[in-house]
N, C-alpha and C positions, 0 to 999 in steps of 0.2 A: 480487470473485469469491469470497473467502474467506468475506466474511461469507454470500452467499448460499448458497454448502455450506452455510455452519453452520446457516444458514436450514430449508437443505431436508432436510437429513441429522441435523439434532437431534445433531451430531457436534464436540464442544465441544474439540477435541485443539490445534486452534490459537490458544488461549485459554493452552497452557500455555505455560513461560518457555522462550525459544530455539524452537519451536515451528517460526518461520519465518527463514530462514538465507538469507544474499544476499552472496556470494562474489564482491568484486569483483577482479581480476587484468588490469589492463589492460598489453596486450603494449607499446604503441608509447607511450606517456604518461611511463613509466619513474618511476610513483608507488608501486610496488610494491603487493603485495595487501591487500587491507582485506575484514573480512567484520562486515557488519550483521545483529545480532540482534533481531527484534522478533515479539508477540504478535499475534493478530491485531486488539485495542484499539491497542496500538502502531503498529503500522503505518499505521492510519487515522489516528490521530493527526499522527503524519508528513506523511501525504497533506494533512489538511487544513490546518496549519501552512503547508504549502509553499502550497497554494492562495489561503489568504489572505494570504501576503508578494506576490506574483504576481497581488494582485486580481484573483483568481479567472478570470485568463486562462486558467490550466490548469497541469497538471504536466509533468515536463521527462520523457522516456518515455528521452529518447537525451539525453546532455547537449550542452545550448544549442539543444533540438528539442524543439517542443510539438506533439503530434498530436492532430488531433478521436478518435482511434480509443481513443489511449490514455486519453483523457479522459473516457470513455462511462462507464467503470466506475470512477473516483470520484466522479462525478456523482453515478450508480446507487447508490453506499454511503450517498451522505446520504440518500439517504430508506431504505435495507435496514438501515442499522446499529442502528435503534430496534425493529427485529422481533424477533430473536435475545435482546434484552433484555426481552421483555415489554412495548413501548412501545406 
């Protein structure tokens, strides 16, 4: 989804560093807070990492839960993420 902003809106903001902020605090786990910072190159990089340890079953949306729903739009980044670059 970020990369198709960037696509549509020619709007390059989440390209910079901390850009995209992911605040995790889970109540009942009792792992305490942890917050992920990533670009929006970063981020896909993640995604896709995770997808090819997971032979490309898909990504985890919930943890230890893969959904076709959540899976639509990394799909959708491999072929968007070479447009925002001139590809």
């Amino acid at each position: 989804m970020i990369s198709l902003y960037t696509m549509l809106f020619q709007d390059q903001k989440y390209d910079e560093k901390d850009s995209i902020l992911f605040d995790w605090n889970p109540v009942f786990f009792g792992m305490g807070r942890e917050t992920y910072s990533y670009t929006r190159m970063s981020l896909q990089e993640a995604i896709l990492k995770e997808m090819e340890r997971e032979k490309w079953m898909g990504v985890c949306c919930e943890p230890n839960m893969i959904f076709i729903q959540c899976n639509q739009f990394p799909a959708c980044y491999l072929h968007a993420i070479l447009i925002p670059l001139g590809s």
